[in-house]
CHARMM internal coordinates of N, CA and C (Angstrom, degrees):
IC EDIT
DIST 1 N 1 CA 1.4352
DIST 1 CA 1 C 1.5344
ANGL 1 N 1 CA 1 C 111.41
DIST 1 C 2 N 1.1417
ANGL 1 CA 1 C 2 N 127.54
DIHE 1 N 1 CA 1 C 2 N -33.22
DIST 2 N 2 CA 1.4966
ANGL 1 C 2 N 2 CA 140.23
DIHE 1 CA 1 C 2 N 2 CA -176.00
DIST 2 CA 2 C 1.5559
ANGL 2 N 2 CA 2 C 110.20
DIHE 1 C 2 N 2 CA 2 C -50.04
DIST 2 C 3 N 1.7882
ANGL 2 CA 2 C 3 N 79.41
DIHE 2 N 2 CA 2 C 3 N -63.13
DIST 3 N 3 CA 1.7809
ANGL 2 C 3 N 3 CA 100.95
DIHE 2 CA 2 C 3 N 3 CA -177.41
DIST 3 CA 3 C 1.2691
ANGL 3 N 3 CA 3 C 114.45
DIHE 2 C 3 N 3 CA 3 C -54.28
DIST 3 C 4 N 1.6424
ANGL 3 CA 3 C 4 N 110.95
DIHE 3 N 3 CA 3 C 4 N -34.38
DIST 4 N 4 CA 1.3780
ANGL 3 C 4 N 4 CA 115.21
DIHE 3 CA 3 C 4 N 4 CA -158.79
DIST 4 CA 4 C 1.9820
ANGL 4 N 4 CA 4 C 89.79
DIHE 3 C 4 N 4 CA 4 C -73.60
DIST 4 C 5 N 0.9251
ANGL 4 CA 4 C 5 N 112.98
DIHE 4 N 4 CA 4 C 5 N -48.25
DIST 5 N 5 CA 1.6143
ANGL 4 C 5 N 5 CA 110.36
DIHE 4 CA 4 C 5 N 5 CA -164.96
DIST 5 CA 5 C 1.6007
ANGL 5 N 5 CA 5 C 103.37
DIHE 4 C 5 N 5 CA 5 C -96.21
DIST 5 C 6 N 1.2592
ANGL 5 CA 5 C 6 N 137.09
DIHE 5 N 5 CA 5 C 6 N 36.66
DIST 6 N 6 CA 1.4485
ANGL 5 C 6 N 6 CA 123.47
DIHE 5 CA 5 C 6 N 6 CA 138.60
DIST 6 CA 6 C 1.9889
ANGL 6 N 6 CA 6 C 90.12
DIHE 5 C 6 N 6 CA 6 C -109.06
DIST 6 C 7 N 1.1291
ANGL 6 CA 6 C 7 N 116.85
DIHE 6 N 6 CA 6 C 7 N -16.86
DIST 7 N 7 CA 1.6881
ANGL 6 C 7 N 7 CA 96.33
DIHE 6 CA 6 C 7 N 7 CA -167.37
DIST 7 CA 7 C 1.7045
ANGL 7 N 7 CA 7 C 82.34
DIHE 6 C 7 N 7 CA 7 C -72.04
DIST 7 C 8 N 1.0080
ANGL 7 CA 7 C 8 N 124.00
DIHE 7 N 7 CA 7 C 8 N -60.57
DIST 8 N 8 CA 1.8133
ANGL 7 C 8 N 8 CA 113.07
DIHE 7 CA 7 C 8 N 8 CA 162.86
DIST 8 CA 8 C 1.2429
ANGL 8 N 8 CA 8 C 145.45
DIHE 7 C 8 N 8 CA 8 C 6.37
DIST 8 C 9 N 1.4859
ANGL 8 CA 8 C 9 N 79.86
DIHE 8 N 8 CA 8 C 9 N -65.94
DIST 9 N 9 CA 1.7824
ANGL 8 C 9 N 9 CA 93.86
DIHE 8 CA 8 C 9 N 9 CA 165.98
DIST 9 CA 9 C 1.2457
ANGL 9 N 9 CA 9 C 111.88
DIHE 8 C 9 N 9 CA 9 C -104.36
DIST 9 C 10 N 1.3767
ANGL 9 CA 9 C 10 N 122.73
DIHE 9 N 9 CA 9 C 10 N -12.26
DIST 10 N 10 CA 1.7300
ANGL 9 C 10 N 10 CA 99.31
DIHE 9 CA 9 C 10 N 10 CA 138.66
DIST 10 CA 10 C 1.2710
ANGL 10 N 10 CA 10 C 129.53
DIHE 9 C 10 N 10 CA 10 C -47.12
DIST 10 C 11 N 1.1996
ANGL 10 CA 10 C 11 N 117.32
DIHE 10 N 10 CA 10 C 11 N -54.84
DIST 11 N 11 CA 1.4354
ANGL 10 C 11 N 11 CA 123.94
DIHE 10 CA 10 C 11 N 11 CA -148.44
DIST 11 CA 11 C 2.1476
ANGL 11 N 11 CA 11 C 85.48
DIHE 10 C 11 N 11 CA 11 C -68.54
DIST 11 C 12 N 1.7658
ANGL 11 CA 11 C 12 N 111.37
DIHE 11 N 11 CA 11 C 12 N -63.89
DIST 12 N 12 CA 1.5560
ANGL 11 C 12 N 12 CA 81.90
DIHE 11 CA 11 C 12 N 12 CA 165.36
DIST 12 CA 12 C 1.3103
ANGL 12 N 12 CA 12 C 167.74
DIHE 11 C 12 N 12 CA 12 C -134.39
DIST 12 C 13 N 2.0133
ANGL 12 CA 12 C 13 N 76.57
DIHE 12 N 12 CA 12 C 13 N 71.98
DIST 13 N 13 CA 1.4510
ANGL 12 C 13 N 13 CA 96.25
DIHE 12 CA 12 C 13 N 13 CA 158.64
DIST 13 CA 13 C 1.5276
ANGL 13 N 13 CA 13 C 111.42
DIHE 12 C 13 N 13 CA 13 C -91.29
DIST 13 C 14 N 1.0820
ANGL 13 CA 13 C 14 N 148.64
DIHE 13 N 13 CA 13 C 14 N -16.24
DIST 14 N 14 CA 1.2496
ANGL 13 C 14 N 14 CA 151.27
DIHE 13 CA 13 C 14 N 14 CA 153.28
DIST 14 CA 14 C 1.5061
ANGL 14 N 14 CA 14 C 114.35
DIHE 13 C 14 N 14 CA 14 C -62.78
DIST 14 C 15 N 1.3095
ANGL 14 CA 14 C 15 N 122.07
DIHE 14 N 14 CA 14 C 15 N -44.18
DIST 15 N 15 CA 1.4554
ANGL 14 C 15 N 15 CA 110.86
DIHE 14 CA 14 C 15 N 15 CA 171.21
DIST 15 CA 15 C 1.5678
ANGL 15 N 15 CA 15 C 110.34
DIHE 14 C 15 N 15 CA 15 C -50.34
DIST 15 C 16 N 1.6980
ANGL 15 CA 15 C 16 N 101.61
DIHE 15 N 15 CA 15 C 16 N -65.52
DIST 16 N 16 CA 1.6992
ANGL 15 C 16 N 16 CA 98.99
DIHE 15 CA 15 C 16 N 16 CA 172.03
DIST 16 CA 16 C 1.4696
ANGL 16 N 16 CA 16 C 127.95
DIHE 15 C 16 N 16 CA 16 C -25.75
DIST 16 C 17 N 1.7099
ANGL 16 CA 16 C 17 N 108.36
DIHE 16 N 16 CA 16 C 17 N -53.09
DIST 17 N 17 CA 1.1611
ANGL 16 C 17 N 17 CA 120.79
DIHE 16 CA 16 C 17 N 17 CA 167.27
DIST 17 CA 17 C 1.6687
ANGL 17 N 17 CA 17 C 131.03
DIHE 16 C 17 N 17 CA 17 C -23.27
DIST 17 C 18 N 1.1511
ANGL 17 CA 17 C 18 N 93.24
DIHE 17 N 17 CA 17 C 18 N -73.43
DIST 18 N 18 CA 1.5436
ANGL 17 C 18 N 18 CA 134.68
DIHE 17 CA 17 C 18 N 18 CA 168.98
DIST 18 CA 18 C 1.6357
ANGL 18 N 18 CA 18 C 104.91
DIHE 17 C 18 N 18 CA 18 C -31.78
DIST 18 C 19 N 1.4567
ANGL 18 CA 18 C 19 N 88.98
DIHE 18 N 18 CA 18 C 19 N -70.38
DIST 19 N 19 CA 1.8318
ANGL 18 C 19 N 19 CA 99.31
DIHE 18 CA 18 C 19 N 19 CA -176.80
DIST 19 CA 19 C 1.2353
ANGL 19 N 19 CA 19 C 98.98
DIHE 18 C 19 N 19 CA 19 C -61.46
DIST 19 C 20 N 1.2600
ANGL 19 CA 19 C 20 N 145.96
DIHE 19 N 19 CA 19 C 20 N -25.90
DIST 20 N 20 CA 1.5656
ANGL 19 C 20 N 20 CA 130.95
DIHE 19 CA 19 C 20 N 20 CA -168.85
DIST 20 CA 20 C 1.6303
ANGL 20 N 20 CA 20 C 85.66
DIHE 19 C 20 N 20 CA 20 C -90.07
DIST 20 C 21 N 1.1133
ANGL 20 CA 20 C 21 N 129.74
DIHE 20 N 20 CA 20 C 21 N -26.44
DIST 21 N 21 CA 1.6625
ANGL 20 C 21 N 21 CA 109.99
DIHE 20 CA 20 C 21 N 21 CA -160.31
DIST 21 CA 21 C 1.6079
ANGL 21 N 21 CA 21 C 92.92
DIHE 20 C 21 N 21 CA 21 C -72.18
DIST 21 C 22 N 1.4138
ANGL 21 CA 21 C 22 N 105.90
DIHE 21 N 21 CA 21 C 22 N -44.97
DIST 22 N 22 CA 1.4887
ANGL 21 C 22 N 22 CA 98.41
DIHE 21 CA 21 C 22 N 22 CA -176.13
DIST 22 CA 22 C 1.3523
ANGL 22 N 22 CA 22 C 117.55
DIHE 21 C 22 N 22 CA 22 C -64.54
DIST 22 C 23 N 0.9573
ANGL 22 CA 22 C 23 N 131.15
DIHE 22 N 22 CA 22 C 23 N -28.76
DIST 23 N 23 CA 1.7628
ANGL 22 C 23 N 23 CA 135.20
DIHE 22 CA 22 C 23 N 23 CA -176.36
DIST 23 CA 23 C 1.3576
ANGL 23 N 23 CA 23 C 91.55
DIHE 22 C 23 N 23 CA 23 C -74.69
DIST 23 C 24 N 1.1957
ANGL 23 CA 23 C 24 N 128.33
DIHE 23 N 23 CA 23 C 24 N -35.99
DIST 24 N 24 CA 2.2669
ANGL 23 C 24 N 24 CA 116.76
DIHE 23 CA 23 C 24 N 24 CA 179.03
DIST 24 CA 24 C 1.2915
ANGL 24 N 24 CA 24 C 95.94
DIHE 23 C 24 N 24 CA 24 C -68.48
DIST 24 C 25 N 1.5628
ANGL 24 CA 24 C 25 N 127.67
DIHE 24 N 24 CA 24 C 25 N -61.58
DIST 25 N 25 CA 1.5493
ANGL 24 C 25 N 25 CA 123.80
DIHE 24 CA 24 C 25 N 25 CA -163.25
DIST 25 CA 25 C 1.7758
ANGL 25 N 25 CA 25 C 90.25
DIHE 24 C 25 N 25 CA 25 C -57.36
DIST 25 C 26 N 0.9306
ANGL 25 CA 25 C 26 N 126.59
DIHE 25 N 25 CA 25 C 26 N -84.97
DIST 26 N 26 CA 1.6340
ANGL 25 C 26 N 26 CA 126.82
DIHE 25 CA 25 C 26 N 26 CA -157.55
DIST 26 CA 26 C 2.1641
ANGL 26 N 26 CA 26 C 102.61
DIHE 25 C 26 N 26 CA 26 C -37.73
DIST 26 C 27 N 1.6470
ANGL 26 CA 26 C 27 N 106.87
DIHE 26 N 26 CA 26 C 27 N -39.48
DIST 27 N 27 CA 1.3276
ANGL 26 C 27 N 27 CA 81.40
DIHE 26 CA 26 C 27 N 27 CA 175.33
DIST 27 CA 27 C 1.6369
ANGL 27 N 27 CA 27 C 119.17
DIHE 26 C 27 N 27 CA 27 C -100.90
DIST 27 C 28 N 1.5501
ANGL 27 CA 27 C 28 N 115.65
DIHE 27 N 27 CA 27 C 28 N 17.54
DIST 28 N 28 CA 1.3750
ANGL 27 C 28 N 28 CA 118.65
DIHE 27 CA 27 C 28 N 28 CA 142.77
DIST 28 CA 28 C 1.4356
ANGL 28 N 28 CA 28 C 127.04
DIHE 27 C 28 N 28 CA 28 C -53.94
DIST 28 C 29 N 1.6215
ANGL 28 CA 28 C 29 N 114.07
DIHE 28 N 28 CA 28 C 29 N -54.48
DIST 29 N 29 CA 0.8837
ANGL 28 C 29 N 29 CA 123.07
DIHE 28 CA 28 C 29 N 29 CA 165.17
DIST 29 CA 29 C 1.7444
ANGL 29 N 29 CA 29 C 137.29
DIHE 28 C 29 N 29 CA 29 C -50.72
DIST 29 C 30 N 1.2042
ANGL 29 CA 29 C 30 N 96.16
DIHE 29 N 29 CA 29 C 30 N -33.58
DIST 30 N 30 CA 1.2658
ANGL 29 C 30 N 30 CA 120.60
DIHE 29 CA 29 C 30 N 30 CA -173.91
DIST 30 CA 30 C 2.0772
ANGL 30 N 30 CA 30 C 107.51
DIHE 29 C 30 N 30 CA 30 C -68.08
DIST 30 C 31 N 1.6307
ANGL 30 CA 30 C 31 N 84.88
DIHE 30 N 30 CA 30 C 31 N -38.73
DIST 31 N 31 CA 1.4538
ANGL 30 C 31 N 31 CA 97.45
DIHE 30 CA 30 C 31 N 31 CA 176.57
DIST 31 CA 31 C 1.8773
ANGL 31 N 31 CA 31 C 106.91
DIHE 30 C 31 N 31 CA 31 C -78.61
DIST 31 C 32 N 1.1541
ANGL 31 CA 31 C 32 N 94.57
DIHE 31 N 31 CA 31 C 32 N -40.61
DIST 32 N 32 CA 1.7174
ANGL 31 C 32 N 32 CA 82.51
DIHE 31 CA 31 C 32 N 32 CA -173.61
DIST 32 CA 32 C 1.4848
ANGL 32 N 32 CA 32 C 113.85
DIHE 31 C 32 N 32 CA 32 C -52.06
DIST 32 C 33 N 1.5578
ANGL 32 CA 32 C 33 N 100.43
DIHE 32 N 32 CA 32 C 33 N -57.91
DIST 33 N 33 CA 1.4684
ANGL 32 C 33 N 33 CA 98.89
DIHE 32 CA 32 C 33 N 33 CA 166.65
DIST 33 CA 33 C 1.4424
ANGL 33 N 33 CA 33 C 129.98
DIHE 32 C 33 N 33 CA 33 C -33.69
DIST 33 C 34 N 1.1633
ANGL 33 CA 33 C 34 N 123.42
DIHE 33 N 33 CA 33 C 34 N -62.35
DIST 34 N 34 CA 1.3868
ANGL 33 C 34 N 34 CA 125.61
DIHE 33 CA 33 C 34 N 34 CA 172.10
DIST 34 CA 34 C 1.5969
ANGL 34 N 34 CA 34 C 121.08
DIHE 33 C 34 N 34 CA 34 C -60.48
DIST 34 C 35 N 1.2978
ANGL 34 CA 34 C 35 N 111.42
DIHE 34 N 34 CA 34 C 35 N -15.94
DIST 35 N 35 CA 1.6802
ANGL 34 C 35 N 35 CA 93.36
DIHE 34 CA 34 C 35 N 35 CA 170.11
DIST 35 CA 35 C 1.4506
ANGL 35 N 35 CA 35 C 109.58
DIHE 34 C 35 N 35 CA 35 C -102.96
DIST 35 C 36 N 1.8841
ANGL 35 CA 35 C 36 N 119.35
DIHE 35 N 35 CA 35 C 36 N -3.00
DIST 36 N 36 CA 1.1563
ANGL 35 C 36 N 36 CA 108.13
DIHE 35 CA 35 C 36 N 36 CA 157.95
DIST 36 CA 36 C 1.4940
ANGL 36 N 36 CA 36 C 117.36
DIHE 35 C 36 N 36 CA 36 C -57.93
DIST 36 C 37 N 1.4525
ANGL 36 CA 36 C 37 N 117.89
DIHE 36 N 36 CA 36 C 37 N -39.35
DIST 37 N 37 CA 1.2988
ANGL 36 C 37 N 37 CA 120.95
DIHE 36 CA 36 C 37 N 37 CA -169.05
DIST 37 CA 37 C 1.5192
ANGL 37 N 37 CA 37 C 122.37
DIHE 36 C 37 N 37 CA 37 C -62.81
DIST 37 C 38 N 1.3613
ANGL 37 CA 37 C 38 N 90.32
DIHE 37 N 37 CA 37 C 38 N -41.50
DIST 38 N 38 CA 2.1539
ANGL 37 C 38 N 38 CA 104.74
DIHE 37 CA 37 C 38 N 38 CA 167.12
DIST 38 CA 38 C 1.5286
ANGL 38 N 38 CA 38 C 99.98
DIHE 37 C 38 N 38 CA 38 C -65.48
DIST 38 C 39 N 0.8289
ANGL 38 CA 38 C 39 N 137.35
DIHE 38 N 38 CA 38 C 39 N -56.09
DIST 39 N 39 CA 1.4452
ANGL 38 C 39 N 39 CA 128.00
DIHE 38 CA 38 C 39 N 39 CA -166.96
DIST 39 CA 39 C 1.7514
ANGL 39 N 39 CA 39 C 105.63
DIHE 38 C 39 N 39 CA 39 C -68.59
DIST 39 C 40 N 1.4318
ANGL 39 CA 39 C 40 N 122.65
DIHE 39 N 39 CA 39 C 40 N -40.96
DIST 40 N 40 CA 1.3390
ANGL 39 C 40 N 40 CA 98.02
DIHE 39 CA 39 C 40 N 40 CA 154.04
DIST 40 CA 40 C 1.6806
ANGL 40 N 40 CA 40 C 136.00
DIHE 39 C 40 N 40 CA 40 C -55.06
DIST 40 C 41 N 1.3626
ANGL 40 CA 40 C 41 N 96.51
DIHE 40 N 40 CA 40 C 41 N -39.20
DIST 41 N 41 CA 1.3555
ANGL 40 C 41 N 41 CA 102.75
DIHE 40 CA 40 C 41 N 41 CA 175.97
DIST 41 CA 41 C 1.3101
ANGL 41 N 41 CA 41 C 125.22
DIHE 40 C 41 N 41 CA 41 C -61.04
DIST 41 C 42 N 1.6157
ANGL 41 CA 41 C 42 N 99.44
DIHE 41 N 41 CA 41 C 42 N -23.21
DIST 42 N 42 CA 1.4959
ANGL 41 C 42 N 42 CA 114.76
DIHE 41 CA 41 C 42 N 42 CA 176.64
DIST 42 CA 42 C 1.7121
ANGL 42 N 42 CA 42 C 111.44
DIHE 41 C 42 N 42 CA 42 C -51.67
DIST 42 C 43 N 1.8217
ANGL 42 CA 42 C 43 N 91.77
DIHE 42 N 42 CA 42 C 43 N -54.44
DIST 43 N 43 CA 1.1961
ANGL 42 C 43 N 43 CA 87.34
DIHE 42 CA 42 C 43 N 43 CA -146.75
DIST 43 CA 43 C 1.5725
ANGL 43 N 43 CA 43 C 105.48
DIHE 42 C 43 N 43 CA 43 C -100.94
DIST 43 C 44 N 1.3541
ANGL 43 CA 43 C 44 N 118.78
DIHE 43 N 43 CA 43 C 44 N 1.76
DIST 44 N 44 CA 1.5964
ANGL 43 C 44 N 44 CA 121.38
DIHE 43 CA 43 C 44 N 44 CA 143.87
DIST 44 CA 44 C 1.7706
ANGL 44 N 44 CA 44 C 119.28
DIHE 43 C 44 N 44 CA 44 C -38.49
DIST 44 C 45 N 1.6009
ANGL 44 CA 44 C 45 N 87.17
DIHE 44 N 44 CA 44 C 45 N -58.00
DIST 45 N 45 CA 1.6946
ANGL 44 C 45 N 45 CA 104.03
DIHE 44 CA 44 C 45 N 45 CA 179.56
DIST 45 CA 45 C 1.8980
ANGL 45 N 45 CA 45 C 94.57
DIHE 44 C 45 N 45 CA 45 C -34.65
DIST 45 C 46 N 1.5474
ANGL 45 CA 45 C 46 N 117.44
DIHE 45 N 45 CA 45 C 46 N -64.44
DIST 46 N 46 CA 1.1739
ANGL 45 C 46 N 46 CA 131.28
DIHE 45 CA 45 C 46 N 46 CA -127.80
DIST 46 CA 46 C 1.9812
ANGL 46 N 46 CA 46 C 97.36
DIHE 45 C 46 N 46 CA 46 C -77.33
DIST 46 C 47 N 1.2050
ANGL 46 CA 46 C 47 N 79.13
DIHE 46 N 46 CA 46 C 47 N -34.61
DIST 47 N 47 CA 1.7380
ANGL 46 C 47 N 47 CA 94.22
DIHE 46 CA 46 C 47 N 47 CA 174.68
DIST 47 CA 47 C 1.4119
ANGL 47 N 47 CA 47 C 113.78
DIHE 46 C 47 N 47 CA 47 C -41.47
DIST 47 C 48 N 1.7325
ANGL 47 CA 47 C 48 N 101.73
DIHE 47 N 47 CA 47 C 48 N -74.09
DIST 48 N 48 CA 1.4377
ANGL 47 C 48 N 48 CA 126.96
DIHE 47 CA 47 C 48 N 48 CA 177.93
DIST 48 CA 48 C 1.0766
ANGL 48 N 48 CA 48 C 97.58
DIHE 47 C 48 N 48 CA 48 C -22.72
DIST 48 C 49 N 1.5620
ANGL 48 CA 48 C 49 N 122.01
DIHE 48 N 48 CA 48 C 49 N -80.05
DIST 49 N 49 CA 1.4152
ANGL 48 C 49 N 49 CA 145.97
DIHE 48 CA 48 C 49 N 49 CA -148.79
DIST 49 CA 49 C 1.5523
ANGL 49 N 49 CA 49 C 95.47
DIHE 48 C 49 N 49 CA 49 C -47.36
DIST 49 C 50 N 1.6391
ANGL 49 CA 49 C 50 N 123.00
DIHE 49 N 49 CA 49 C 50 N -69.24
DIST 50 N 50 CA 1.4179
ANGL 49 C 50 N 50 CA 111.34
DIHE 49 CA 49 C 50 N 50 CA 162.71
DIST 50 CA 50 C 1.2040
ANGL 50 N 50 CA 50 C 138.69
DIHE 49 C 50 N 50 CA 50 C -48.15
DIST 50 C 51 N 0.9486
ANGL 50 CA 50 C 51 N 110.39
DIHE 50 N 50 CA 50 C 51 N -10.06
DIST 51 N 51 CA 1.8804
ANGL 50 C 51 N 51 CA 109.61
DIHE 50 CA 50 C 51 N 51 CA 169.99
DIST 51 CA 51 C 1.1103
ANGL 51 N 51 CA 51 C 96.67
DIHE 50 C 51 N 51 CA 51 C -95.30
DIST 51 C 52 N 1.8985
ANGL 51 CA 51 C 52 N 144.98
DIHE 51 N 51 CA 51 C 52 N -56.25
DIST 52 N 52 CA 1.3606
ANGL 51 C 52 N 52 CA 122.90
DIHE 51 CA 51 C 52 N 52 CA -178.07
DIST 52 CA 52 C 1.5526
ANGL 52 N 52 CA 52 C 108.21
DIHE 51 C 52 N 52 CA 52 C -44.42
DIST 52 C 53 N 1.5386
ANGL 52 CA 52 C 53 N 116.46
DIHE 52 N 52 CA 52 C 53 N -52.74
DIST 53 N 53 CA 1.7273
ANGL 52 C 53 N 53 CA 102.06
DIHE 52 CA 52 C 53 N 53 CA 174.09
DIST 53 CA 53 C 1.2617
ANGL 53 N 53 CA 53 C 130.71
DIHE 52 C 53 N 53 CA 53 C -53.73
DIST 53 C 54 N 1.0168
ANGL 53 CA 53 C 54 N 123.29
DIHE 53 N 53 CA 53 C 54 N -31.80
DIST 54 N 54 CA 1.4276
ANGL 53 C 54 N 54 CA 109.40
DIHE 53 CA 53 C 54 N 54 CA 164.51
DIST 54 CA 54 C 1.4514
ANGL 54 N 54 CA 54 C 119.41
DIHE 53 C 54 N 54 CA 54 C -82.55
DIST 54 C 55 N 1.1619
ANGL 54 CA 54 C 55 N 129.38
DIHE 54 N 54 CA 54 C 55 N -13.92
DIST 55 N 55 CA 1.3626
ANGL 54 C 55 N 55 CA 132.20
DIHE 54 CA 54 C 55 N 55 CA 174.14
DIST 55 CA 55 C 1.6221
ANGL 55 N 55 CA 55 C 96.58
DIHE 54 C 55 N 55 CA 55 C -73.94
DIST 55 C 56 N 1.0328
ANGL 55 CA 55 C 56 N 110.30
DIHE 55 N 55 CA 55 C 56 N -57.07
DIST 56 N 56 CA 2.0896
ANGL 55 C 56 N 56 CA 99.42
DIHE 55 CA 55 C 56 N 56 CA -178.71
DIST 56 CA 56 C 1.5962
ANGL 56 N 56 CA 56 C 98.69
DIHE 55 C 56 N 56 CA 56 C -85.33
DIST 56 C 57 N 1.0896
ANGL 56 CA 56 C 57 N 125.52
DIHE 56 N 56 CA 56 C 57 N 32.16
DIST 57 N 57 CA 1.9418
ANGL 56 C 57 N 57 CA 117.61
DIHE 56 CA 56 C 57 N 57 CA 148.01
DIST 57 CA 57 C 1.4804
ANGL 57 N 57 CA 57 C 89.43
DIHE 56 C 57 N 57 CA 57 C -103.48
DIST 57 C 58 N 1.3335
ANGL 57 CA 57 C 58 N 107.03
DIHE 57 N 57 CA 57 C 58 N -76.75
DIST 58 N 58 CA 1.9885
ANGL 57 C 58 N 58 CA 81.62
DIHE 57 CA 57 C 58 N 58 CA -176.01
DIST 58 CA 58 C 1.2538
ANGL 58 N 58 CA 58 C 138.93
DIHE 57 C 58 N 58 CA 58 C -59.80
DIST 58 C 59 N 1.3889
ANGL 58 CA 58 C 59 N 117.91
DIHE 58 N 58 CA 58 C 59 N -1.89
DIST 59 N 59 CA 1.3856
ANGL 58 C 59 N 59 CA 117.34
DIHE 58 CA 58 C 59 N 59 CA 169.98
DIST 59 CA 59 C 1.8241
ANGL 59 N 59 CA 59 C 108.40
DIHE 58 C 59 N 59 CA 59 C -84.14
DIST 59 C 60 N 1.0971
ANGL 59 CA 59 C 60 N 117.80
DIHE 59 N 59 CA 59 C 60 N -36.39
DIST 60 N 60 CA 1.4156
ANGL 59 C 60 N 60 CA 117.83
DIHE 59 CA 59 C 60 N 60 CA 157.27
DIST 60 CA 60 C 0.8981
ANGL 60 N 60 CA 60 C 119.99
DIHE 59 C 60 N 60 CA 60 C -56.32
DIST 60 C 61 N 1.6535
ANGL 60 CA 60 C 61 N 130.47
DIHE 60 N 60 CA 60 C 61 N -37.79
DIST 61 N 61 CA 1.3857
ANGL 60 C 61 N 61 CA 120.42
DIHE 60 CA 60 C 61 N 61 CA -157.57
DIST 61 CA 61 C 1.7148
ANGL 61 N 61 CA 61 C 107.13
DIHE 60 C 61 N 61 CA 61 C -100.71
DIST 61 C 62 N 1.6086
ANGL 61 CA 61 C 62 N 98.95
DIHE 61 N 61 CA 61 C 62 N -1.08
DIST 62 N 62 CA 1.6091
ANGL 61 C 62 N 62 CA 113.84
DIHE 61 CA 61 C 62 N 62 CA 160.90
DIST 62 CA 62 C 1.4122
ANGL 62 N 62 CA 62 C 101.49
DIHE 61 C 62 N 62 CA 62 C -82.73
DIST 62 C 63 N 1.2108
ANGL 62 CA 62 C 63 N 162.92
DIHE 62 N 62 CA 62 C 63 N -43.32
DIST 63 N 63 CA 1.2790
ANGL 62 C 63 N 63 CA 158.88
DIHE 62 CA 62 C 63 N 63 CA -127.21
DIST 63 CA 63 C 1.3082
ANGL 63 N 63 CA 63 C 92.45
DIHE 62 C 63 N 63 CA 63 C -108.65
DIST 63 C 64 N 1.3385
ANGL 63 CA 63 C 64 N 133.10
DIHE 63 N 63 CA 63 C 64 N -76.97
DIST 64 N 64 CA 1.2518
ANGL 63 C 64 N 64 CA 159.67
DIHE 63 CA 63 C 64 N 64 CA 170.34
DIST 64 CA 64 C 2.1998
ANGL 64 N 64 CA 64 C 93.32
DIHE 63 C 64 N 64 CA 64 C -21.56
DIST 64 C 65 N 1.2420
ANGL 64 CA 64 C 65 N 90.24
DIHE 64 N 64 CA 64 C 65 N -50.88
DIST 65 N 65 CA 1.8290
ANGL 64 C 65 N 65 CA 82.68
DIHE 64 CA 64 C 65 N 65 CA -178.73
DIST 65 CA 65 C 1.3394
ANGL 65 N 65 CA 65 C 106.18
DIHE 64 C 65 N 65 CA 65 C -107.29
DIST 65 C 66 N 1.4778
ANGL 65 CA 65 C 66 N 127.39
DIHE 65 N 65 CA 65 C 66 N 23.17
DIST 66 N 66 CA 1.2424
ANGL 65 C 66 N 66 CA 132.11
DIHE 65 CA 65 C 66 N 66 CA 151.34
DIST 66 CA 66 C 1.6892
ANGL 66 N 66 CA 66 C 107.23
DIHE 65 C 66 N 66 CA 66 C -77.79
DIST 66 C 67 N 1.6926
ANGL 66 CA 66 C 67 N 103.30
DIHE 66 N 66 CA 66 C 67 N -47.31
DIST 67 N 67 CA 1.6052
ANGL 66 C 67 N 67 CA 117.95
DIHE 66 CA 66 C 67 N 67 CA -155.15
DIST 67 CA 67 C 1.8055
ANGL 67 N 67 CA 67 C 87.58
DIHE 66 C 67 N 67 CA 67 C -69.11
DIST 67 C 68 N 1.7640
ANGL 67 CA 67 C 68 N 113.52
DIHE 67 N 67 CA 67 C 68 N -41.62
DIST 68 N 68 CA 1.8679
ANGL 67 C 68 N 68 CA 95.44
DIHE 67 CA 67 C 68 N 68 CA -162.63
DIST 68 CA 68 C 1.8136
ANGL 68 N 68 CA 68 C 93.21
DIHE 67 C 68 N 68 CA 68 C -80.38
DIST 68 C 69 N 1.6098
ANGL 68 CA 68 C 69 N 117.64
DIHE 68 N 68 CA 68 C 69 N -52.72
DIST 69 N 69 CA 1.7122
ANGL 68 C 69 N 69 CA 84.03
DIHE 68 CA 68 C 69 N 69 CA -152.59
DIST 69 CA 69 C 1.5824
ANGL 69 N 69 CA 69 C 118.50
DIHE 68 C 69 N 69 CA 69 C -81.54
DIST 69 C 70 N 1.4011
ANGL 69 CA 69 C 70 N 113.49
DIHE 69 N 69 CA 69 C 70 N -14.04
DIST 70 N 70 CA 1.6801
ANGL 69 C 70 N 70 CA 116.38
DIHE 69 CA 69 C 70 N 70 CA 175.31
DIST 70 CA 70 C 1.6368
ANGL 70 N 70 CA 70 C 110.19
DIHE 69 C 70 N 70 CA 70 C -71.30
DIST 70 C 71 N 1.6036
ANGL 70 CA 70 C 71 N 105.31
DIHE 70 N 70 CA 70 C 71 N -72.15
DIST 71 N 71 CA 1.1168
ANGL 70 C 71 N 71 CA 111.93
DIHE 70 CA 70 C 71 N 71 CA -177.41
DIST 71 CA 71 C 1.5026
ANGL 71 N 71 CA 71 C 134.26
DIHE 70 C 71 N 71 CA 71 C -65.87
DIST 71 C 72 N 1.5302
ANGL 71 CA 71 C 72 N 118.04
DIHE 71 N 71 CA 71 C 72 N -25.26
DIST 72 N 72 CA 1.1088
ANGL 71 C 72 N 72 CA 123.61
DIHE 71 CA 71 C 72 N 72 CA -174.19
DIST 72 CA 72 C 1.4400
ANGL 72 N 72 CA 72 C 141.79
DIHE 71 C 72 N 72 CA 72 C 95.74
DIST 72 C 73 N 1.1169
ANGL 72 CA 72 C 73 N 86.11
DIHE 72 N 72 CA 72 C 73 N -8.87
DIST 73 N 73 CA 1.4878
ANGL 72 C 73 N 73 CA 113.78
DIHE 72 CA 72 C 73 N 73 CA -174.89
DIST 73 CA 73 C 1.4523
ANGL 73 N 73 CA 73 C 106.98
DIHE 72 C 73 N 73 CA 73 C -97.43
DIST 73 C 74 N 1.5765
ANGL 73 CA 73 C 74 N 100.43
DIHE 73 N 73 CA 73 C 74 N 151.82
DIST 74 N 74 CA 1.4530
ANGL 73 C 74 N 74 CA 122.93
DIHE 73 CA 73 C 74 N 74 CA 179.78
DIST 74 CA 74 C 1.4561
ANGL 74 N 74 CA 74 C 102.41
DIHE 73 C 74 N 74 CA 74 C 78.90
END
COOR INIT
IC SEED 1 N 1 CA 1 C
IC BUILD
């Protein structure tokens, strides 16, 4: 009878087991996903950022040759 009821609570303590292994894999997963998503987001961000820079180099570098051949200046 002993044997019979710890192989018992083996059996669920291993079921328990089990269910926690799956609840880590699903919120492993859960994480991979989401830092794929930041790292896209990252690197959208990173894009932008180069196109505003080049959008304010040529908008300066229009002003700058507005200021020498119209105006005279500089």
């Amino acid at each position: 009878m002993m044997v019979e009821d710890r192989v018992r609570q083996l059996e669920i303590a291993n079921a328990q087991l089990a269910t926690s292994v799956n609840h880590l894999a699903k919120s492993v997963e859960d994480l991979t996903t989401t830092v794929q998503v930041l790292r896209d987001t990252m690197n959208q961000g990173r894009g932008v950022m180069w196109l505003l820079m080049g959008a304010s180099g040529a908008i300066g570098a229009l002003i700058i040759t507005f200021a020498k051949k119209i105006l005279g200046v500089l």
